[in-house]
Each structure stands twice: as structure tokens, then as C-alpha cells.
N, C-alpha and C positions, 0 to 999 in steps of 0.2 A: 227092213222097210215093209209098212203093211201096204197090201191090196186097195185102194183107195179109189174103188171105179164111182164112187157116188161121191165123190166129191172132183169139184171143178177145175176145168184143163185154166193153166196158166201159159203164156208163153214169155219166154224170155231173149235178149239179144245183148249181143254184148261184140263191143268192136275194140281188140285190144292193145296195147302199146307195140306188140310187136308190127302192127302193120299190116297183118297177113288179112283182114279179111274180118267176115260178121261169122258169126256164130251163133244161132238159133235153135230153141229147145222148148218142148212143150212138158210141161209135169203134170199130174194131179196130186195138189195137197191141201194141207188143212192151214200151212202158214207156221204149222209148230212141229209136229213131230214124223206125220204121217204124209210118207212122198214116194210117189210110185213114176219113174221115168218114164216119156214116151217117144214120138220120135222125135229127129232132130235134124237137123242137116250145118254144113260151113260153107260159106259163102264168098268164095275167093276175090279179093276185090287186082284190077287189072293194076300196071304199071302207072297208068296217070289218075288213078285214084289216089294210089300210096305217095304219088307226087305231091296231089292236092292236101293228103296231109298233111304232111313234112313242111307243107306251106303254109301252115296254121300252127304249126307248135309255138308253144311260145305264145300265144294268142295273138299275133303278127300275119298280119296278110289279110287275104279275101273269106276272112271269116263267115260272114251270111251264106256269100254264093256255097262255099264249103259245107258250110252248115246243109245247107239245102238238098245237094246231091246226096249227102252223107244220110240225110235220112229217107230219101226217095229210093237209096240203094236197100236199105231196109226195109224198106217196103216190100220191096222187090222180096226180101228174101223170105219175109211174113209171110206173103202170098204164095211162094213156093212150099213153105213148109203145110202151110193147111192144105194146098193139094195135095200133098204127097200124103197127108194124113188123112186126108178123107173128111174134113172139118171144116167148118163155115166159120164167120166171123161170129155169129151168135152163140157156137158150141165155147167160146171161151172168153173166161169171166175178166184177163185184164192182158196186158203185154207189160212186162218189164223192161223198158227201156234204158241201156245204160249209156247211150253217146260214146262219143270218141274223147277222152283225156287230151286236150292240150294246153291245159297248164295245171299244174298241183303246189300251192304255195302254204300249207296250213299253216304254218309259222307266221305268214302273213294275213291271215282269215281268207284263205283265195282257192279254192280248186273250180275248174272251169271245163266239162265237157259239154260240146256242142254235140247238135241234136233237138229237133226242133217238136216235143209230145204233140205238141197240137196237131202240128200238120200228118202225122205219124198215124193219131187217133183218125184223122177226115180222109188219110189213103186207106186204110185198114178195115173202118167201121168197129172199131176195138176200142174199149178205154185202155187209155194209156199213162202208166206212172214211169215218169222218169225225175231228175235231179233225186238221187237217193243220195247225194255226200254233202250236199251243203247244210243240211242242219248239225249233221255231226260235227262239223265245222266251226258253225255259228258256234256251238255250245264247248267249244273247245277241244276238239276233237281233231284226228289227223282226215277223218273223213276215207279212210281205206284201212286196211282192206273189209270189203264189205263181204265176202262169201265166207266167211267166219261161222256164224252160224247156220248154216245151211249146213256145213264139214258138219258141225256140230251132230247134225239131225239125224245125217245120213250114219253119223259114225256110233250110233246112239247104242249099237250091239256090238261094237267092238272090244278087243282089248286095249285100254288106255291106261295110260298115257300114252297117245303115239301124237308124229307129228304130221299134218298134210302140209306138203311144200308145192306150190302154183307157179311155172317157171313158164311165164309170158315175157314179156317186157322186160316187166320187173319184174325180182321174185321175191315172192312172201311166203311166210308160215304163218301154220296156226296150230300151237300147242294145244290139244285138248285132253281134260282130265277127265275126273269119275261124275262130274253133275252134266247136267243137258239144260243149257240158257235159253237155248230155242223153247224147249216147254214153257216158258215163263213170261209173264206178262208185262213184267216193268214197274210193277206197282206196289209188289208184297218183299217181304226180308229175302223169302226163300229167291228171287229174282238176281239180289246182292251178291247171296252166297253164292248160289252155282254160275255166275256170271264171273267168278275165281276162278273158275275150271276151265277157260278159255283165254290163252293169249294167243296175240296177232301181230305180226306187222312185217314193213318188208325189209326182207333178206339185204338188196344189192341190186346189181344186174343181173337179170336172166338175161333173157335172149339179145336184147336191145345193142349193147356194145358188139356179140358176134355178128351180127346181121349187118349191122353196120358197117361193120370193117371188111365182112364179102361183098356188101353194096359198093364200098369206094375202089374195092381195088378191082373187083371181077363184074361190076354191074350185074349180080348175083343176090334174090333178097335172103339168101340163109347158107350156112353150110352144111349142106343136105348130107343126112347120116352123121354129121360130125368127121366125115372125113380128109377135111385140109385142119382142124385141130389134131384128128387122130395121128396126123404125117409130120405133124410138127413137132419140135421142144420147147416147155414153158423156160422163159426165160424168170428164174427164180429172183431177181433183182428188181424187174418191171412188176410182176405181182407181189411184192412187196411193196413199191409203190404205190400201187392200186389200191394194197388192202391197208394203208396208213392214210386212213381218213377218219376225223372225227365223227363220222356218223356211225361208225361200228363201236364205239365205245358212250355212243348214247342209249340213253334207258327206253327200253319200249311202254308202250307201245309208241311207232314212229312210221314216217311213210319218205317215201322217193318219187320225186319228178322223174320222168321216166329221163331228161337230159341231166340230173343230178349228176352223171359222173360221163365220162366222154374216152373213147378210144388212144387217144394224145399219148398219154406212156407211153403205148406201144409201138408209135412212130419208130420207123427207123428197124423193127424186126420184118422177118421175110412175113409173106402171106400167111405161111402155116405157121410158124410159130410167133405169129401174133395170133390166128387165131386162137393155135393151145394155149397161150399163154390168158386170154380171154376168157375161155373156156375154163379152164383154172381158177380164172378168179370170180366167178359163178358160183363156183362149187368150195371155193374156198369161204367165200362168203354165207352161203349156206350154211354153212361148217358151223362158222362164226355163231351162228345163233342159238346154240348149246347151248352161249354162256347165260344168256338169260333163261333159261326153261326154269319152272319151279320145281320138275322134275327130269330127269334122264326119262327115256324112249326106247322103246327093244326095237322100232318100227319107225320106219319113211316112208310115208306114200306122196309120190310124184305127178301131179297134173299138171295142166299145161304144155305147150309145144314143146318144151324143153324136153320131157321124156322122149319124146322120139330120137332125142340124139343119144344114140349108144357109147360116145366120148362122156361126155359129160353125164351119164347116167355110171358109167364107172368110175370116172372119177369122182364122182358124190358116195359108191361105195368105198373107194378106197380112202377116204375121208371121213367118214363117217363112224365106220367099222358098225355098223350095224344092219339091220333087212332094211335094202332100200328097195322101192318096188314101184310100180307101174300101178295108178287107184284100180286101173280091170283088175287086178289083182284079189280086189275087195270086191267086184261088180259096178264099180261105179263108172261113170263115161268122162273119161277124162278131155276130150277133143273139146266137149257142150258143158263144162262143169261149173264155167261161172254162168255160162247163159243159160242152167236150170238157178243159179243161184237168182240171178235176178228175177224169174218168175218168180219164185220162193220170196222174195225181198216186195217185190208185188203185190203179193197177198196181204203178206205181213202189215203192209203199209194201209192197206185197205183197213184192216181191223183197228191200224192201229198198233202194233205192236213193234217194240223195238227191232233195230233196222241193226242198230251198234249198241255195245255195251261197255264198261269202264274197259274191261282188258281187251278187245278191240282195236281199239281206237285211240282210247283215252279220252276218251266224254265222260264227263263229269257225271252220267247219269245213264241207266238205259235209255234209247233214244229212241223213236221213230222218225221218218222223214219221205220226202218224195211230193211229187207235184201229182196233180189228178187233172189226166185231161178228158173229158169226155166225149165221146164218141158222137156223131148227129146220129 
């Protein structure tokens, strides 16, 4: 990654399926290849936040009121973050805003995160770009995952073919090869061609089912460290349930509602070995997406919440068999990794440059996308 102090701070946010909270991250980049981290911080959201949620999935319930808080909490965290950085509203050129996911229908022309840019832009004094998945959408597209190329940009010195695996919610890869799409503007052959060197889509459940089943049984929002899966046994029968679902034997690029699949199997196992057996199939799912790579990987690198669980990050080695690894591993910040993407995705959008690409998403075309709200 080059040095890039003359070019302009981005900020980005991103509130994920799992629940846990905002995630905010400032970059300086060019939108294509050149991205230099700054600071960052996570924004824990409290018990009746995550309730107000969970009260909106589905696009059911007191959607507006939700809407509203959900972005006044962002605000909140906006403003913390330019304190901490010593930065005013004017040092920085947009906010990526990504809303909270609740609903994802592409099959039906439908993804829907609330998140109100307007109101976002008049608390902040910032321009603000948010709805980045519904053109990918309109134009045929899954409309996720969106932090595709951004992997891409950062990974641009790497050795590839490796895979980054994003274990929130839901969990996705993104297979990247020897071209870099981020350099490309959507317009020329060469845009086509190295837009082949990137596939995407999501894995299964990351976090979303584990969390879940420590919420119903322990009033707990996670298995912290992985230790009531580390104490359990997967029950070999119920994750083969699990993983006998037509969407593993569909062609990517594809995406998941983060309630596409539900804990229910596992009915009826103790605490812990529902968990492991959860956990398993996380990681089993993972697995699963070998089958489409156009090439084999020597390398995993793992962002998202999900790395921190030491169960589930060995069971993805012992699955794998290959270096699976933590992105610090490379220097990247995996805690803020989508919420540098959507800055990055913010820029992009400013210029104008695609947001998604055919192997992405499946849009029929490089795309750009994104609402512009302006700042008073």
C-alpha cells in the first residue's frame, strides 16, 4: 500500500449482521489502488439496540423509528471517531455509509438496509453516499458482497491466488487472482478481463446461527473465545443436515439473507454441542467453497468477528489443510475491514467507478452505484 497523505480522508461505517455494533474507519485513497489506513474505532451498540434490530429483520416492525436511532447512533460514532482523530468535518471528502441489512431478497429484485444518508449528511456536516447494493441489484446482480474489491487493492502485492474469507453474520469469500479490477474503470476490455481474477460470494453462516443459539439458551450475544463449542461434540448427523441445502450446490456468484438458514437442526443437542456442532458448520461451509475457486489457494486469510474465535479458526485449519490466518497477518485491520471498504466504495462512487463486477456479484456489467447526499 503506498503512502497517500495528499490524497483525501474517507470515512467509512458499517453495521453488521452479526449485531455486535458500528464499525468505523477513516482511509486516505485514490478510489483505485492507492490506500493508506488510519484510525478507527467499534462502536458497541447496547442490549435494546440489538433488540430494536432483530425487530426490523425481515422488514417487519417500527421500521422508521429504527431507521432513526440506528442512524443517530452513527452519528454518535462519526463524531467520536473525528475526535479521536484530530479531524473536523471539512478534513474529509465523504462517509460511506452502509446501513444495517434487513432484508436481502436478490432473487426477488429486493435488498433493503435502513439508514437514513440524509439525516447522517445534516448530523455530521459530511457528504454522505449510502444504498451501494441496489443498482447491483436492479442490473441483476446479488448486490453483496460489496468489499471485493477493496481485498482486491489491498492485496494487489500479494501472492495469489489466495482466498479472504469475512466471517460476520454471514460469511463470504473472495477468490482473488493475478489482475487488480479495482485499477479499472468499467469502460475498457482490459476492465472485463481482470474483473476474471475476482470471484465472490457468500460462504453460509458465520457468526449469525452461533450467536443465536448462545442468545436463546444463555441470554449471551456470542460464544466468547469459542469455548461452549470448544467443550462440545459436533453431532455428525445434524451437520449433515445443515450442509444438505440447495444453495451449496449453486453456481456463484450468490448471496444469503443473513435468516436464509436457522438454528432448528440443532434442536434437541446440549448447549455445547449445538454449539460445536454450529461451529462446524461455519467452517464446513467455508470449506465447501473450494468447489467453485478457478484456482486452488496455498493461503486464507480470515476477517471478521469470526477470527477471534480460536474453535472455529482451527476447525477451518483442520479443513482446509492449508495457511489459514488472521488478515494482521498481512497488516490489514480486520476488526474495521469492511468499514475501510465502504469508504473505499465511497470514493469509488464519487468518480463514478464500479462498486461490483460480473464475478462479484453477477451484474451483468461493471457497475457503480450509491445515493449522494449532500451535506448543508
Amino acid at each position: 500500500m503506498a503512502a497517500t497523505t495528499d490524497l483525501p480522508w474517507a470515512l467509512g461505517l458499517m453495521s453488521g449482521t452479526s449485531l455486535d455494533g458500528i464499525d468505523a474507519a477513516l482511509i486516505r485513497s485514490d478510489g483505485r489502488v492507492a490506500v493508506t489506513s488510519g484510525p478507527s474505532l467499534s462502536w458497541p451498540y447496547d442490549a435494546g439496540m440489538r433488540r430494536s434490530l432483530r425487530s426490523v429483520l425481515g422488514g417487519q416492525g417500527p421500521v422508521a423509528e429504527v431507521e432513526r436511532a440506528l442512524t443517530l447512533k452513527h452519528a454518535e460514532a462519526v463524531r467520536a471517531l473525528l475526535s479521536e482523530a484530530g479531524l473536523g468535518p471539512r478534513d474529509v471528502r465523504v462517509i460511506g455509509f452502509h446501513g444495517h441489512t434487513i432484508l436481502h431478497r436478490p432473487e426477488e429484485g429486493r435488498t433493503w438496509q435502513i439508514g437514513d444518508g440524509a439525516l447522517l449528511a445534516e448530523e455530521t456536516g459530511i457528504d454522505v453516499v449510502s444504498d451501494m447494493r441496489s443498482r447491483d441489484v436492479a442490473l441483476g446482480g446479488e448486490g453483496a458482497p460489496l468489499a471485493p474489491l477493496y481485498q482486491a487493492a489491498l492485496a494487489a502485492e500479494l501472492p495469489r491466488p489466495l482466498a479472504v474469507v469475512n466471517i460476520g453474520g454471514v460469511g463470504n469469500v473472495t477468490w482473488i487472482g493475478a489482475g487488480n479490477p479495482a485499477a479499472d474503470d468499467g469502460t475498457s476490455n482490459e476492465a472485463q478481463v481482470s474483473a476474471a481474477q475476482v470471484l465472490a460470494f457468500d460462504t453460509g453462516p458465520g457468526n449469525a446461527l452461533i450467536n443465536d443459539w448462545v442468545e436463546a439458551h444463555l441470554g449471551e450475544a456470542l460464544d466468547r473465545d469459542g469455548a461452549l463449542a470448544g467443550a462440545g461434540r459436533t453431532d455428525e448427523a445434524v451437520l449433515a443436515a445443515l450442509m444438505d441445502n440447495p444453495y451449496f450446490g449453486r453456481r456463484p456468484p450468490k448471496s444469503l439473507d443473513r435468516d436464509d438458514f436457522s438454528t432448528a437442526p440443532a434442536k434437541g443437542l446440549s448447549l455445547k454441542d449445538g454449539a460445536a456442532t454450529l461451529t462446524a458448520f461455519t467452517a464446513a461451509s467455508i470449506a465447501a467453497s473450494r468447489d467453485w475457486f478457478p484456482q486452488p489457494v496455498g493461503r486464507w486469510l480470515i476477517t471478521g468477528g469470526g477470527r477471534h474465535n480460536p474453535t472455529l479458526m482451527a476447525a477451518l485449519s483442520e479443513r482446509l489443510g492449508a495457511a489459514v490466518d488472521p488478515v494482521e497477518a498481512v497488516g490489514w485491520q480486520g476488526d474495521v475491514l469492511e468499514a475501510q471498504a465502504f469508504a473505499y466504495l465511497a470514493l469509488r462512487s464519487l468518480e463514478g467507478l464500479p462498486l461490483t463486477v460480473p464475478g462479484t456479484t453477477g451484474v451483468s456489467e461493471p457497475a457503480s452505484g450509491g445515493a449522494l447526499h449532500i451535506a448543508a
